[in-house]
C-alpha positions in Angstrom: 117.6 5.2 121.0 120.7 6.8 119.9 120.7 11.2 119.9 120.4 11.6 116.3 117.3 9.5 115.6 115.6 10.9 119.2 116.4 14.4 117.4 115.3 13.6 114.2 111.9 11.9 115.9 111.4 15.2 117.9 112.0 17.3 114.8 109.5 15.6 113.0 106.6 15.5 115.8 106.9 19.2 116.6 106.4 20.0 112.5 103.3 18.1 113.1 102.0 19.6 116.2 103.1 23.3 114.4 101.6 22.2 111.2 98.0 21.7 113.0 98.6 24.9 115.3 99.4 26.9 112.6 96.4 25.7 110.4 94.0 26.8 112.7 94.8 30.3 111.8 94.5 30.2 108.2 91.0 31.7 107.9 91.9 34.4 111.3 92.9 37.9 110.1 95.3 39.1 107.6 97.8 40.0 110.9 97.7 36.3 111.9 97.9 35.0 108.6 101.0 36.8 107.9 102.8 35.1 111.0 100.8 31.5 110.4 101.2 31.1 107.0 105.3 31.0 107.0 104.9 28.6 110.0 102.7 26.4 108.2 105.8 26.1 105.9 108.7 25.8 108.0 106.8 23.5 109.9 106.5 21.3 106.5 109.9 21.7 106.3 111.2 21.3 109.1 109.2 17.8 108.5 110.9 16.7 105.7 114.3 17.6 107.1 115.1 20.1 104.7 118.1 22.8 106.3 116.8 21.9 109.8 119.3 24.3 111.7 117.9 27.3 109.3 114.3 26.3 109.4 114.7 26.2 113.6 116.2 29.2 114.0 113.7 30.9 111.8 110.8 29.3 113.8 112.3 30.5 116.9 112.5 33.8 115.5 109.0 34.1 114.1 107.5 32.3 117.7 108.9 35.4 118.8 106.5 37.6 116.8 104.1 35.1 117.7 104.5 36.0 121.5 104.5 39.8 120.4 101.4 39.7 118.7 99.7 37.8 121.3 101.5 39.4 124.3 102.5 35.9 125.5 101.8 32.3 125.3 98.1 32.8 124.5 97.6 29.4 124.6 99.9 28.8 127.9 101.4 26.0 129.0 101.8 24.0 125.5 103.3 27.3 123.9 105.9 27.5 126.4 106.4 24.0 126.0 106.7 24.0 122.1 108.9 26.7 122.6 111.5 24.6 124.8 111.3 22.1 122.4 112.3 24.2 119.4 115.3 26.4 121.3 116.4 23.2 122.4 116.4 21.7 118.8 117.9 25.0 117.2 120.6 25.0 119.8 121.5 20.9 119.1 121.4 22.2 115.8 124.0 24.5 115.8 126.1 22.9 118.6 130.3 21.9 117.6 130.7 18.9 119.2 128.2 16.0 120.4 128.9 16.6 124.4 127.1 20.0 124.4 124.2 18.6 121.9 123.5 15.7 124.5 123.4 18.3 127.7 121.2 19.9 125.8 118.9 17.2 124.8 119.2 16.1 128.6 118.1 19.1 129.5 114.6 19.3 127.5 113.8 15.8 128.8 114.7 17.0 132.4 112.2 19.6 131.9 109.6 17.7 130.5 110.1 15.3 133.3 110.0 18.2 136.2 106.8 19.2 134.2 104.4 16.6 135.5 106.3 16.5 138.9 105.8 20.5 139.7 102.2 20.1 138.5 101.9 17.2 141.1 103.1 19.1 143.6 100.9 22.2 143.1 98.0 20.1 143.1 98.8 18.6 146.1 99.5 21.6 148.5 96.3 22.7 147.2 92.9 21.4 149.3 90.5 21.8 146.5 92.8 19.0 144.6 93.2 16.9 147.4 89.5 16.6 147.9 88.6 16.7 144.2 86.7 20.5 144.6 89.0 21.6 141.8 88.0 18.7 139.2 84.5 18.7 140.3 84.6 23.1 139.4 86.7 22.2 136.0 83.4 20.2 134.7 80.8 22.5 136.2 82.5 25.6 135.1 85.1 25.0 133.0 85.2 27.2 129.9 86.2 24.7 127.9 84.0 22.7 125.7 83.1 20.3 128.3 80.2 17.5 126.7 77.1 18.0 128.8 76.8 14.5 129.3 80.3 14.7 131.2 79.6 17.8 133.3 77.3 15.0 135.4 80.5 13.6 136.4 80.5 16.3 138.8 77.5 14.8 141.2 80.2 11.8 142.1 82.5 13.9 144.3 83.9 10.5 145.8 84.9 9.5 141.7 86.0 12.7 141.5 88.2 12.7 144.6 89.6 9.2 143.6 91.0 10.4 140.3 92.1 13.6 141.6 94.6 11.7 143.3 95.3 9.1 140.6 96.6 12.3 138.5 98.1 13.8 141.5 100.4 10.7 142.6 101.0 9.7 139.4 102.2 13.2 138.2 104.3 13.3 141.1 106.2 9.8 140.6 106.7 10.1 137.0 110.4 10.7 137.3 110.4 7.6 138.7 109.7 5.7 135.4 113.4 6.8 134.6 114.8 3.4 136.1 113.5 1.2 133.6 112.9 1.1 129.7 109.6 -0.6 130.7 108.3 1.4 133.6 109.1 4.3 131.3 107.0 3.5 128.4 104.2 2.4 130.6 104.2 6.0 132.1 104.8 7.8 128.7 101.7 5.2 127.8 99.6 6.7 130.9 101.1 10.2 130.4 99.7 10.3 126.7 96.5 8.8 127.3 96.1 11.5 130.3 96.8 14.2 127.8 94.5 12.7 125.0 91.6 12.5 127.9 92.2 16.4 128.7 92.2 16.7 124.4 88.8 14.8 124.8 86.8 16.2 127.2 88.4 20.0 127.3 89.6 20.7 124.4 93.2 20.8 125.3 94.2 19.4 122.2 97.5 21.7 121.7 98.6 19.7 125.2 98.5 15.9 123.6 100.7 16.7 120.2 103.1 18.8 122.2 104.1 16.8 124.9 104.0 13.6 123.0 107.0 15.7 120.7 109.2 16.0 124.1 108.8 11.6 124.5 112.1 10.8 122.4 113.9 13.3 124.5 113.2 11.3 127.5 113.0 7.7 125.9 117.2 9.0 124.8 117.6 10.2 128.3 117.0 7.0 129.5 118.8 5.1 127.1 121.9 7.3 127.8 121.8 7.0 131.7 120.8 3.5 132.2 121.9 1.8 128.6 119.0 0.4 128.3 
């Protein structure tokens, strides 16, 4: 995968997970609509490739009325994320020579990567992850709009202790995958089915369309280290 088609493929995939961010705020109050209405826009454009440098750069600027208004990532970890993704893209964007646009793609897909390995290692310094307490609280208390018919999952605490550390080992070798073109897109295929399982059964569907958007950075990453 070559830079400017993994660009061009993470352009396109964060105007989609924008697009149905953006959407949800529509009917919200004038004060939201005034901020989610261009963004529903520029995220079409940004699409369609039309002036992709300008149409960055003006996201960037309006995520950072977005982060005024909501003092912060209101939605954590897949704000912050979506933000990475879209500095990084304005900065390719503007970037003189090809050298400084590929450290800086690197560097998104080294984040993305470091991601899932930092969130491995937090759960697994923590107790309640190691002996599946923490899962077993995310179903019985969890917020989120957990099925009832999947909050019984949380009477198995020998299940739940099992894929506590499926997620926790696999989140904590997935820089691993990095050697080889296959191991790589069999861990981007677990990685997105994880995050589609979280979009499932938690709502976290914000997590699934913006992670997926970071894959071409590290599918290129590979490509470019290993020539594969």
């Amino acid at each position: 995968m070559n830079l400017e088609f993994a660009v061009r493929l993470t352009e396109i995939m964060l105007g989609f997970a924008f697009l149905q961010q953006s959407l949800e705020h529509i009917a919200s109050p004038r004060k939201e609509q005034i901020l989610f209405f261009p963004r529903v826009v520029l995220s079409f454009l940004l699409i369609i490739g039309f002036q992709t440098p300008w149409v960055c750069l003006a996201l960037v600027i309006l995520g950072l009325f977005i982060l005024h208004r909501f003092q912060g990532p209101y939605n954590g970890g897949s704000d912050r994320m979506g933000l990475l993704i879209l500095c990084c893209l304005c900065l390719i964007s503007f970037m003189p020579n090809l050298q400084w646009q590929e450290y800086i793609f690197g560097y998104l897909a080294l984040q993305v990567m470091l991601s899932y390995f930092i969130s491995g290692w937090v759960k697994i310094v923590n107790p309640e992850w190691r002996n599946g307490r923490a899962l077993k609280d995310v179903f019985l208390f969890s917020a989120y709009p957990v099925a009832e018919s999947f909050r019984k999952f949380a009477d198995y605490p020998r299940l739940l202790g099992l894929a506590s550390w499926g997620v926790i080992l696999f989140e904590l070798a997935f820089p691993l995958t990095l050697l080889t073109q296959q191991t790589l897109m069999v861990g981007l295929g677990i990685a997105a089915a994880f995050h589609l399982a979280n979009a499932w059964l938690f709502g976290l569907n914000r997590f699934f369309w913006i992670w997926l958007a970071s894959y071409p950075s590290i599918l290129w990453l590979q490509t470019r280290i290993f020539g594969q």
